[in-house]
N, C-alpha and C positions, 0 to 999 in steps of 0.2 A: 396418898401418893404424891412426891415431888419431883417437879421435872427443870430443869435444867431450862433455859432461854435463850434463844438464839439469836442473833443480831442477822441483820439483811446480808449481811458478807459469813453466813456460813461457822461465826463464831461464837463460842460458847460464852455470855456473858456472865459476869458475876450476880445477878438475879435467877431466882426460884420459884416459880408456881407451885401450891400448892390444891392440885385436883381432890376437890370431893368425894370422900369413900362413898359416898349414898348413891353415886353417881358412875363414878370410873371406877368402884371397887365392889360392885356384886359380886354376883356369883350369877354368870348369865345364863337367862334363862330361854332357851332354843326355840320351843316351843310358841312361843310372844312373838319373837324376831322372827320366825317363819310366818306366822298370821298378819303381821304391821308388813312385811314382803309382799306377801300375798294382795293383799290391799291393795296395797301402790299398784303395782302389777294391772291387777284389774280396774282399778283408776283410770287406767290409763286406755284401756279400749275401750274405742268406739262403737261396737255391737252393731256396726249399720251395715253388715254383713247380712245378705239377700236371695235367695233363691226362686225361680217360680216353681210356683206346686201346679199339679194337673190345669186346675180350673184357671191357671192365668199365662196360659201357653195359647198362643193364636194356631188356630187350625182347625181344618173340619173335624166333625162331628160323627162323619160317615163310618162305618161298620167296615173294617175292610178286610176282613177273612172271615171264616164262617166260625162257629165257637169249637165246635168239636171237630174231628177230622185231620186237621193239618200236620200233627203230630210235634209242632210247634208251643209254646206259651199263648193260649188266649188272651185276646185284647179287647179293646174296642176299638175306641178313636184311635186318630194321630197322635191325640196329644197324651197317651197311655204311661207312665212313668217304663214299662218296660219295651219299647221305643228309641231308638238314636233320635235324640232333640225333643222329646216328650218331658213334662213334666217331670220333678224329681219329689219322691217319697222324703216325707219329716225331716224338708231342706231346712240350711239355718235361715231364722226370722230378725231384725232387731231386736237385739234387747240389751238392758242396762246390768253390766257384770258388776259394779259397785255392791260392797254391802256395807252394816254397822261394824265399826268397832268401840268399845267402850273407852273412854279418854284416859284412864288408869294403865289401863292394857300398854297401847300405844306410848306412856310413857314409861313404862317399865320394858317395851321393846327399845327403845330409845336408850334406857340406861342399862342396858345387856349387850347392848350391839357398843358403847363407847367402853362398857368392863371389859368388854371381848378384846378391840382395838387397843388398850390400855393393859392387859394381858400378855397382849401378841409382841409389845412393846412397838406397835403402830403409831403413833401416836407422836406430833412434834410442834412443841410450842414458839413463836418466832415474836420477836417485837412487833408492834403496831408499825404500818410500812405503807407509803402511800406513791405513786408515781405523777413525776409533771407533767406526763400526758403520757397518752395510750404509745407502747411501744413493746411488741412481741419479745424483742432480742433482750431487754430489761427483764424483763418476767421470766426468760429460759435461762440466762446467767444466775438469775437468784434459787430456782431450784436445783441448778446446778452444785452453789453453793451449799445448798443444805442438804447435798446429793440423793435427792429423792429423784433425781431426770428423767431415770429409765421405769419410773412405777405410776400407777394410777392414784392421781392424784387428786382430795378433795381439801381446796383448804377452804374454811370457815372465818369469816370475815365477822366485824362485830354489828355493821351496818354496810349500806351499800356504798360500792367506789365504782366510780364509771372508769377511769382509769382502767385500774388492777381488771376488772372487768372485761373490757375489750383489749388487754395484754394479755390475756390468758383464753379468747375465746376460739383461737383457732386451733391452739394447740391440742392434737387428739389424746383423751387420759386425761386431761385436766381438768377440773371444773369448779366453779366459783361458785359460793353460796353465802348466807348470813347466817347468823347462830340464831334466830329468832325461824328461816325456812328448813333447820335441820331436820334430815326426818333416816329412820331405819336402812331403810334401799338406799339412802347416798352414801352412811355410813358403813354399809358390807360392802357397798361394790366398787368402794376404793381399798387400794392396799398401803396409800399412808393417808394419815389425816391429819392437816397440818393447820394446826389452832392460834389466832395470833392471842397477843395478851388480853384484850380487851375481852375476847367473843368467849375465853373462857367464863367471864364473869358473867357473861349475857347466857351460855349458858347455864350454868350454876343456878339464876335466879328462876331458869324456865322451867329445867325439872328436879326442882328439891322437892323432897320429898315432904 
């Protein structure tokens, strides 16, 4: 597939990328890119989510209706899970939601999720762009130029710029990243994905097949 280059003013230059079929021309495959989601996802929680169970409710111990008779729910204590403020039955405990994925996996979710972008015709290549210091209003004129303004935005950088960085880090929908932190979840849950020249190559070399 080749795509067209765009200069920092929104113009179409006379240069051409050529993206890797291995890469931006599967045939994606949904199933991968729902599992690499899944992942990230749970990655991401903390699991230090807490409940007390009976035995760690402070209160007496006292008996305080009779077992049969009341025509009520038998108890015991206070601290009875069927109780207002009593212990809670098989509350959540800590734990680690993380699991394995295989590295094969992960990168063919990787190259399904950039076919899929690259299908959708998502996808927008711009010259290598740096700014002389960090400035918002720089950063919103240049997407303006390449009219992606009003869409979620991830564009992929070839290495890190502090700059481009804190010019784009207030902006909500936008987000900055390097070809080398690309992962599945950044690339679905933006709606364009704007590659400069260099970071194609950077990724080309990370997931050839």
């Amino acid at each position: 597939m080749e795509l067209s280059i765009y200069n920092i003013n929104g113009e179409v230059t006379d240069k051409k990328v050529t993206l890797n079929d291995s890469i931006f021309g599967i045939e994606p495959n949904n199933h991968v890119i729902w599992l690499d989601v899944k992942q990230y996802l749970a990655n991401q929680r903390q699991g230090t989510h807490k409940s007390k169970e009976r035995s760690e409710i402070t209160g007496s111990t006292r008996k305080l209706i009779r077992q049969k008779g009341s025509g009520g729910a038998r108890r015991g204590d206070i601290k009875s899970p069927v109780m207002v403020g009593g212990g809670r039955v098989f509350g959540p405990k800590p734990r680690d939601y993380s699991f394995k994925l295989n590295k094969k996996v992960k990168a063919l979710a990787r190259r399904s999720a950039l076919s899929l972008k690259a299908k959708n015709e998502a996808i927008l290549v711009v010259e290598d762009f740096s700014f002389d210091a960090p400035k918002t209003k720089s950063f919103v004129e240049l997407t303006k130029k390449l009219q992606v303004a009003d869409k979620k935005l991830l564009f992929v950088l070839p290495s890190q710029n502090k700059n481009v960085y804190l010019s784009a880090r207030n902006l909500p929908g936008v987000e900055i990243i390097t070809a080398s932190d690309i992962n599945t979840y950044k690339i679905m849950n933006c709606a364009s994905l704007v590659l400069t020249e260099s970071s194609v190559a950077v990724i080309d070399d990370l997931l050839k097949a």
